[in-house]
N, C-alpha and C positions, 0 to 999 in steps of 0.2 A: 859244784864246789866253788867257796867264794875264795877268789885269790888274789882280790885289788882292792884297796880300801880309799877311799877317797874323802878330803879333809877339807870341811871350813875353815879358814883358817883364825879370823876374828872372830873370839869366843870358845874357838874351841882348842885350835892349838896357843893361842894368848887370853890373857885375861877377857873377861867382855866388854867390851865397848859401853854396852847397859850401865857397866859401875861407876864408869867415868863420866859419862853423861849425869847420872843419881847426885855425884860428888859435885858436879857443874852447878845443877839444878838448885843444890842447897846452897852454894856460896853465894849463887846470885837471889835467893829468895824466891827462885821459880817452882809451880805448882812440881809435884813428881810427875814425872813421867811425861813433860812437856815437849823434849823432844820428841821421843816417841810419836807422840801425839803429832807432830809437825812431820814427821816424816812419814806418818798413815795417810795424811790428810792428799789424795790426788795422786795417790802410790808410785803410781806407773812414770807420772810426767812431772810430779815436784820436783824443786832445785837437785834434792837430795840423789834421784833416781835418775837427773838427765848429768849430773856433777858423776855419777860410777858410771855412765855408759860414754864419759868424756865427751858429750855433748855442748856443754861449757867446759870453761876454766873457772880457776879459784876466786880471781873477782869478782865475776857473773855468779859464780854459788854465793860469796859473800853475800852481795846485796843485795838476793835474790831468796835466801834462804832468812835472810833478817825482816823481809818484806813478810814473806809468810808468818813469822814468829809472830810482828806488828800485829799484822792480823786475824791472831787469836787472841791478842789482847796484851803482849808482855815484850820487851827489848833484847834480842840476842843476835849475834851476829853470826854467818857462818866460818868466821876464822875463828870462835873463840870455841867453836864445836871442834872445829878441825885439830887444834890444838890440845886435846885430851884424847883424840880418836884411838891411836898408838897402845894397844895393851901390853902388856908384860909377861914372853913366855912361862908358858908352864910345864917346869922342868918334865912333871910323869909322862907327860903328851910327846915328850923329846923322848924320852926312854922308850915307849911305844913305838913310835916312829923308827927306832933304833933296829928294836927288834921283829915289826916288821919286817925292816928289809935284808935283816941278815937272817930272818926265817927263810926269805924267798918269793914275798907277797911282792906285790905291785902297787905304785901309791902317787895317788893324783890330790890335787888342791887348788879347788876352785875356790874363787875369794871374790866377793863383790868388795872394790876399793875405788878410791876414787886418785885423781891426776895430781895430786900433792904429795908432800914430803919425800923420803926417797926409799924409791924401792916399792916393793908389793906389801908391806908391812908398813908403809907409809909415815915411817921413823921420821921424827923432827929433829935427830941426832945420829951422827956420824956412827957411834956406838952402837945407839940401837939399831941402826940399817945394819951394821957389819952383824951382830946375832942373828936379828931377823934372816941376813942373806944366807945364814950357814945350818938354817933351819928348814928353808926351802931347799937349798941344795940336795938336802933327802928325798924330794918331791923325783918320779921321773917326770912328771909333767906339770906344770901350774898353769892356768887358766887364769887373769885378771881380768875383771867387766870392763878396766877402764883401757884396756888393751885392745880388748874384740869388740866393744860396744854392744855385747848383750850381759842382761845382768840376770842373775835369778828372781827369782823363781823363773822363769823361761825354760823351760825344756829343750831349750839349742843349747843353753850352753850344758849341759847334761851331757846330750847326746856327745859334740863336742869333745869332750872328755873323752867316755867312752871309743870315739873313733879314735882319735890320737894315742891311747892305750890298746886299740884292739879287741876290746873286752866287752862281752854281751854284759847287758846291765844285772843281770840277774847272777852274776860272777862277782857283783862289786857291793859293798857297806859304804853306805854314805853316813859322815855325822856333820851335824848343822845342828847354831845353837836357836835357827829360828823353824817355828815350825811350818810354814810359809815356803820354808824352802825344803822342806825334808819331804814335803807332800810331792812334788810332781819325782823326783827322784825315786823314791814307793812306786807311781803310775808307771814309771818306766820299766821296774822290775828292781830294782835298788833294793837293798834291807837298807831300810830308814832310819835314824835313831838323832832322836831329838837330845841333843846337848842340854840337861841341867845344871851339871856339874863334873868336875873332874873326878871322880872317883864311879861314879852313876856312869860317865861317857866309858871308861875305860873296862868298867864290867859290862854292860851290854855289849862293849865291842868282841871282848872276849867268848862270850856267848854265842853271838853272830860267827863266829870262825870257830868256834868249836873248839878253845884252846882254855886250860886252866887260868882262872883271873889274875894272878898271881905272878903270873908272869910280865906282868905289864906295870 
């Protein structure tokens, strides 16, 4: 029986990150999907991957993530990525989470984020921290990468989770809007489910727990 449901939370409980980057990309006249592109490039150990496992700070990602950009050919800096990062709850994902936990389920949120703004939602505004925080507060547990210094896809911080919940992986629904990160959670026993959209995330999740869609 699965009884814990466990949340990305950029993308999937907030807007995605992806549209704001998209919106970036166009005001400055950058190819699409540039960042993207800059944060595949050395996955593991680029500014982007050692900036969420709080390796550096925000300076060191700045100049460090702008070096990269350079050298694919175009001018960006990382305070001006950081500055759009912050997506914008989505109220049905709040509703969900609601009734999760006054059904009785259990509910975990791991978030690869990085040492800026404030909070786990990485608000660049007092307002949006104080939502963001009353949003986690549903969480029994959250996990941040820039906390523990593992980030996912890793399979510790999976586990991780699981231990601090108590719960065999095969008891828990993971959603993640990347799929990179949905794969090692599947290998652990996880039901998987790759974040499209919010309406796609909230019926497969209902699916996975065997509950009418509609209720969510």
């Amino acid at each position: 029986m699965r009884d814990t449901v466990i949340f990305d939370f950029g993308g999937v409980v907030t807007s995605s990150p992806f549209e704001a980057f998209a919106r970036l990309e166009r005001e400055r006249g950058l190819p699409a999907d540039f960042i993207r592109r800059i944060n595949a490039s050395d996955p593991h150990d680029n500014a982007w991957a050692r900036f969420e496992r709080a390796e550096i700070g925000a300076a060191a990602f700045d100049q460090e993530f702008a070096a990269e950009a350079h050298a694919l050919g175009h001018e960006l800096r990382g305070e001006d990525v950081l500055a759009v990062l912050a997506g914008d709850i989505r109220p049905r994902m709040v509703h969900a989470l609601d009734w999760l936990k006054r059904n009785g389920y259990h509910l975990g949120c791991i978030t690869n984020n990085v040492p800026a703004g404030e909070g786990a939602g990485m608000a660049r505004t007092a307002e949006k921290a104080r939502a963001v925080g009353e949003v986690l507060a549903r969480f029994d547990h959250v996990i941040e990468s820039s906390k523990v210094g593992i980030r996912k896809p890793d399979p510790a911080i999976y586990r991780m989770m699981c231990d601090h919940l108590g719960k065999a992986p095969d008891r828990c629904v993971y959603l993640d809007d990347l799929g990179i990160n949905c794969k090692p959670a599947a290998e652990l026993g996880m039901h998987a489910i790759k974040v499209v959209g919010e309406d796609q995330a909230l019926a497969d999740l209902a699916a996975a727990l065997g509950v009418a869609p509609d209720l969510f």
